[in-house]
Each structure stands twice: as C-alpha cells, then as structure tokens.
N, C-alpha and C positions, 0 to 999 in steps of 0.2 A: 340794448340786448345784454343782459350778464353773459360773464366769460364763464365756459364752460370750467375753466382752469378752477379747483375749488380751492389753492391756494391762494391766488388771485380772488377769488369772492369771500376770501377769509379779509385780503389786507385791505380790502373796499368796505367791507363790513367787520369792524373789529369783534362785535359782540357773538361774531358766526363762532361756532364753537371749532378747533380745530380740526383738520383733517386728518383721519388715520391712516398710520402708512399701510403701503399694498403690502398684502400681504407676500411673503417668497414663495416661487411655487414648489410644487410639492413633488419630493422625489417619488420617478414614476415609475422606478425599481420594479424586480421581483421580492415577493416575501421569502426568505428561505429557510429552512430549518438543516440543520448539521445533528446529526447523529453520530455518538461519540464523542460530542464536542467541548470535555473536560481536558484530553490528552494528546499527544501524537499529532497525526497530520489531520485531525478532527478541531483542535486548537490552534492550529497555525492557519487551519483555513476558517475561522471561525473570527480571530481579530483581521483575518484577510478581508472579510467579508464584510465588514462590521466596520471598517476606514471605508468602503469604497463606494463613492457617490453612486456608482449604479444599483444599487442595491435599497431597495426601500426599510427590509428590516431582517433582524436575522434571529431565527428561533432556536436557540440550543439545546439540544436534549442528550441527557445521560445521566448518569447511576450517582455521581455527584455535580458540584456546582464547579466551573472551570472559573480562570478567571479575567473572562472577558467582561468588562461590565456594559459594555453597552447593547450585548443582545439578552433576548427573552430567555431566564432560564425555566425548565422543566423539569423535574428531578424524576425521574421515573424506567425500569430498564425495559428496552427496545420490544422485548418479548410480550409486554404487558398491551392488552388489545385496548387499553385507554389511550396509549398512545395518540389513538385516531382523530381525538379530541382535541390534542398539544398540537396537531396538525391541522386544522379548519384555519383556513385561512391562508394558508401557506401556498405560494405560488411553484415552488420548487422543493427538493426532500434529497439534501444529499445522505447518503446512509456510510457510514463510516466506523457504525459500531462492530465490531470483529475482532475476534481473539486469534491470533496469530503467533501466541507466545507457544516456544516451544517447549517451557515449564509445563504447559498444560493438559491434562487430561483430554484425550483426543477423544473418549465420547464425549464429554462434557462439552468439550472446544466445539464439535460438530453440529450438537444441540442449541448451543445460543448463537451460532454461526449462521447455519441453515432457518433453523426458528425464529429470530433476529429479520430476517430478510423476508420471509414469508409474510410476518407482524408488519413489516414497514411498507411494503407495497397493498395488500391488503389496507392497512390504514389510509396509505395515502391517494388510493382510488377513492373509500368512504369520504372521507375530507374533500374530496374534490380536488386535489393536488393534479397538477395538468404532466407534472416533468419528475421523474426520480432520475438519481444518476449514482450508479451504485459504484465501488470501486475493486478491482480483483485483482490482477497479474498478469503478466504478458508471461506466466509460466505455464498456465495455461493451453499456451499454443507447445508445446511438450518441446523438451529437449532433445532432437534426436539427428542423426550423422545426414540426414537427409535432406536437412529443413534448409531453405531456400537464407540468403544473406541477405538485404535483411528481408524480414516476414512482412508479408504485406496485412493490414487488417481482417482481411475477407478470410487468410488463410483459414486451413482446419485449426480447429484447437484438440490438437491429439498426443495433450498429457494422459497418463495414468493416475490412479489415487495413489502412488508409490510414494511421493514425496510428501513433506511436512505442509500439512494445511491444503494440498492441491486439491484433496477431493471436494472440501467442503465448497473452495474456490468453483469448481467444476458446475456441483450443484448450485450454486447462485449464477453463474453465467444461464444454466435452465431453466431455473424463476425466473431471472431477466428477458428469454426469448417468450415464455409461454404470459409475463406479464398483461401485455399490452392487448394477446387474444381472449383470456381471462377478462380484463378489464379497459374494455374498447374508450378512449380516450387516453387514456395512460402511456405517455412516452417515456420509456427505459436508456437511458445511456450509459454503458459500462467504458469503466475507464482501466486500461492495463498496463502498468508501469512499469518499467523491465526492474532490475535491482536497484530496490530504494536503498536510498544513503541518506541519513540525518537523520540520528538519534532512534536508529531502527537495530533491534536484534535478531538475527536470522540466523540458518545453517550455511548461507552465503556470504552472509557477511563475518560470520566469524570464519571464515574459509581462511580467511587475511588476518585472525591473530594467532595461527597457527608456525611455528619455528621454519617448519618448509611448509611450499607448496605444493600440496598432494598431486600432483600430473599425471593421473592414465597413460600407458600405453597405448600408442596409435589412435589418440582419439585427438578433438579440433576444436577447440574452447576458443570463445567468442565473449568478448565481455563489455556487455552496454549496462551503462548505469543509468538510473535517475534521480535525481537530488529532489528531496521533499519538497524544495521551491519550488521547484519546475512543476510538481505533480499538484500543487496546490494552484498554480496558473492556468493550468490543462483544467480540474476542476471547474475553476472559474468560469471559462470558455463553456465549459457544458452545460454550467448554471444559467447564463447569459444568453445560451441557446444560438451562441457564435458558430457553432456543429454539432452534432449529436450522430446516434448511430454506436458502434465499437469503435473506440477510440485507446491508439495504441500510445504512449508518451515516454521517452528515454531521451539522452543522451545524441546526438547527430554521430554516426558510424558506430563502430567498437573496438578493441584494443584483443590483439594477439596472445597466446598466452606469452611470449615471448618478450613482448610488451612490458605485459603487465612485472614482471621479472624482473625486468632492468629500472622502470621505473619505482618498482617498490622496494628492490634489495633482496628482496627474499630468495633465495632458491630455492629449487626444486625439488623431489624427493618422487620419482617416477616409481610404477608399481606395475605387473600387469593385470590387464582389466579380473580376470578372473580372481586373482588374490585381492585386489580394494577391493572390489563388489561382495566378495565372500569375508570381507574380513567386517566392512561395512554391516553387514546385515547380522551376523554375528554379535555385534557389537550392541547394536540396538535393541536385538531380541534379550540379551541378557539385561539389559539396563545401564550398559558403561555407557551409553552414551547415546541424546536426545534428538540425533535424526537420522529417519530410517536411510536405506541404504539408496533408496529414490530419488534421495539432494543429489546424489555422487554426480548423477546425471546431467546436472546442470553446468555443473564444473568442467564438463567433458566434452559437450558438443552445443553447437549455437542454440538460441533463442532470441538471435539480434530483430528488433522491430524499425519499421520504418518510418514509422508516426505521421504517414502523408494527409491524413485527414486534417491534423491537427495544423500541419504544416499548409496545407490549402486554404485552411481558415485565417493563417497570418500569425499564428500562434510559432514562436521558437524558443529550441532553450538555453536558459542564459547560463550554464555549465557543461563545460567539455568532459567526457570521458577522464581525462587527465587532471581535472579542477577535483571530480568525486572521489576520486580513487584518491589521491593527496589527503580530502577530508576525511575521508574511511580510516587513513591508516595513523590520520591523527586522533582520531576519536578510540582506535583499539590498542592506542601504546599500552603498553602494558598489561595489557591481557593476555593471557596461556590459553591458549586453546589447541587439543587435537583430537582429530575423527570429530569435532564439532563438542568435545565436552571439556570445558573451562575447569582448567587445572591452577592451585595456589603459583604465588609466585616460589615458593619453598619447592611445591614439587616439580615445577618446568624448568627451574635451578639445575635440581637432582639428577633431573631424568635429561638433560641436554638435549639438540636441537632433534636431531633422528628419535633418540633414547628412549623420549615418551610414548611413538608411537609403536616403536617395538613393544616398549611395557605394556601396552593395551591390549598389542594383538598375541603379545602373550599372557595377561591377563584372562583374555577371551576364550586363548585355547586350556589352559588352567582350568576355568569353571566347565568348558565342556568336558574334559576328563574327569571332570570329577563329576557331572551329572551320569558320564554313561558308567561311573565305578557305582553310584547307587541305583542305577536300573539292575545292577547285576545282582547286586545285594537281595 
C-alpha cells in the first residue's frame, strides 16, 4: 500500500516530482474602505486597519493619496456618485470624510458634510456593503444644566444647530436612522466621541490655549475627553461588528472645572452668563472670531457619556481624563488664543493675560458704534 504521506512517496520514489507546500489560509477578514483616509483620524485608522490580521483588505478613499501603502487607493471625493464602484466588494464602509474646520465656510462645510454622507450610504447599499459606521459626536446629545452624569447612549440627543459643525453633525445622525429603512439590509453604526485630543483643532480645544479660563457664572462644566487612539479602537470594534447600534466612546468619568484648573495652571477669568453669551455672539457676528456663541455651552454645562455599550463588548480606554488633558496642553504650548481666535505671539504679549479679552470685547463694542453711527447717517 503507498503512504498516503506525499513526502514519503516523494523519498521512495525519487523521480516523484516534489511536493508543493500547503498553501496558508486565507485571511477571512472584512474588506473595508475608510473614507477620508489621506489625513486625521481617517489615517490613523486606516494603517490601524491595514497591520491587523483581522482584517482581510482595506480600501482608502479620498481627494488625494495618504500614505499607507498597503491599502487600495481611490482618488476620488466622497460626493462623486462613482464612488459606488470604489466600494463593490467592500464588506464594511467607514465614512470619515467631514470638514469640521472651523476656517470653513459653513455653507460650503454643510454641503460636502451632509452631501458626503448621503453619497456614501446611498453607494454603499448599491455596492452591496452590509455595515457602514459613520462617526459624529457625543455633542450631539446637547450641552445643557440638566443632562444626566454621565449620558447613557439611548439618551435624547437635544443639541441645537447653535454650535460650530453641530447641525450638520445632527443631520447625519438623521441619514444614519432613516438609512437602514431606506435601504433594508444596510446596518448604520454611529460612533460619538466626547472631546477628541490628538492633532485635532476645535473651539474646545482651543478653549485651553487661551491666558484664563473663561468660567460662566453659576454654571457646571464637566470635562471627558477622547484621545484619537481610543476613537480609532471603538471604530474597530464597529468594523468587527464586536457591537454596533449608537455608540458613545470617551474617557472613563470626567474632570471638574476645578480640576481641570489646578491640573493645567491656568486660572480662571469668570463672567456673568448674560455678558459671555452676549459678548460671544457679538463677536462672531462681526467676524473677530470663528465660533459662534453655541461653543460657550459646552464649556459650561455637562455632556459626560457613559460609553456602556462599548464597555459591555470589552472594549476600554487606554487614556485617563488626566493623560488627554496633559497631551492637549502639550500640543497648544504656545498658542494665543481668545473667545476662540488665535492671536500672534506679539499681540498676546501686548494685550496680557485678561487684556486680550478685554481688547476684543471692546473691539466688539467699537464696531457696533460705529455701525449704529452709519445707520444714522
């Protein structure tokens, strides 16, 4: 009887030709595609994605070529209904394209934001994509004196369009629910990150390269952060399909404004509600400065989440409240900023720690005299 063994029927019969090895098997991954995936947390989860055995292949798409080399690029922007095409095959669709720059033209920003997301769920039903998982904000759930410590996922999400980016945010959480009845097969998973840290510019984060701390009057400020790693880990899990649903991702607890105070050095510079809110909104309308007066609110009362889903699936994060806030205030050395607009080092020199925001808000009342002297005219 020959042995089965074909190594063995090789060394009995020399002339047998040799045996090929078996082949390795084959990773049984999802395909995925990352939208966005030249820059930001669209690149960080994109070589995330692209090291990790579970992962069968990763398809990058965006406006240029990032540089991961070992997923598929696409060159093409989000809004373009060829897209649909860059996506056949794709087992998964993170969408990450979003302009959130506060430089930006807020029609403009609204258009490729909202439009952007509409294109990508739309394609990725035609493609046959089983799973999108799109990403927004745990701002969403609104900053207000009432909100529960922390916010569970399920709660309302009852921000206003008041703040920088919230509305467009708002209207993709509405694509995200109406997705899936639109297009029956299609699972949506939104991800909401309280305040991202790492290599991120907000009217939150420049909160912290301002000389004081702006503090409200009688109001009760709660501060969870999320570090880009973390938010890139939480992604993962949704890709993986380790949980899905609204999924909220921060920091474990939050930090006092009291806290935050003694660990960053900074003090304070209190105000009552009606004068920042009115001096905020003034400020924006004329143009001294890039966020409306609907940030002020975040600064001022909780939006702590609880991230239980995440945390039921075994998912935790590897940065404390006090690790982010460290990196935050190392990454804003040296930046002027006040009411949220980046001043030279020359003029946050000039105008001292208080000084600048006096300048502003008499800056502010400057031009409105001088508008209501040419209404008269």
């Amino acid at each position: 009887m020959s042995s089965p063994d074909p190594q063995v029927r090789a060394a009995r019969n020399p002339s047998s030709p040799p045996a090929s090895p078996s082949p390795s098997p084959a990773v049984r991954g999802p395909v995925v595609a990352v939208t966005g995936a030249a820059t930001g947390i669209g690149a960080l989860l994109t070589e995330r994605l692209a090291a990790s055995e579970e992962i069968r292949q990763v398809v990058a798409i965006d406006e240029r070529r990032g540089e991961c080399a070992e997923a598929e690029w696409h060159i093409l922007d989000v809004r373009d209904p060829a897209i649909a095409e860059k996506l056949r095959g794709a087992d998964v669709v993170v969408h990450l394209a979003l302009d959130l720059d506060l430089g930006s033209d807020a029609a403009a920003r609204t258009a490729y934001n909202v439009r952007g997301t509409q294109t990508v769920l739309t394609a990725a039903a035609a493609a046959g994509v089983h799973r999108v998982v799109l990403c927004t904000s745990a701002m969403v759930y609104g900053a207000l004196p009432d909100n529960e410590l922390p916010l569970s996922e399920d709660a309302e999400l009852r921000a206003t369009a008041e703040a920088t980016g919230v509305a467009d945010l708002l209207e993709i959480e509405r694509l995200a629910r109406r997705a899936p009845r639109a297009h029956p097969g299609l699972n949506v998973t939104v991800v909401r990150p309280a305040l991202l840290v790492g290599g991120t510019d907000t009217a939150l984060t420049r909160y912290f390269e301002s000389p004081r701390l702006l503090v409200v009057a009688d109001s009760r400020p709660a501060w969870q952060f999320c570090h880009v790693d973390d938010l890139c880990t939480a992604l993962e899990y949704a890709v993986l399909e380790k949980v899905d649903g609204e999924l909220a991702v921060g920091c474990d607890g939050w930090l006092e404004q009291e806290e935050v105070e003694e660990l960053s050095g900074i003090r304070r510079m209190e105000l009552p509600s009606a004068v920042a809110l009115g001096a905020a909104a003034r400020l924006h309308r004329i143009g001294l400065t890039p966020s409306p007066a609907g940030d002020l609110a975040y600064t001022m009362y909780p939006w702590v989440v609880s991230g239980s889903r995440l945390h039921s699936a075994g998912w935790r994060p590897r940065w404390t409240n006090e690790d982010v806030l460290a990196e935050l205030l190392e990454e804003v050395s040296g930046r002027h900023t006040v009411a949220g607009r980046r001043l030279g080092r020359k003029d946050a020199t000039a105008a001292g720690a208080a000084g600048a925001t006096v300048a502003l808000l008499g800056a502010a009342a400057v031009v409105r005299r001088a508008r209501k002297a040419r209404r008269r005219i």
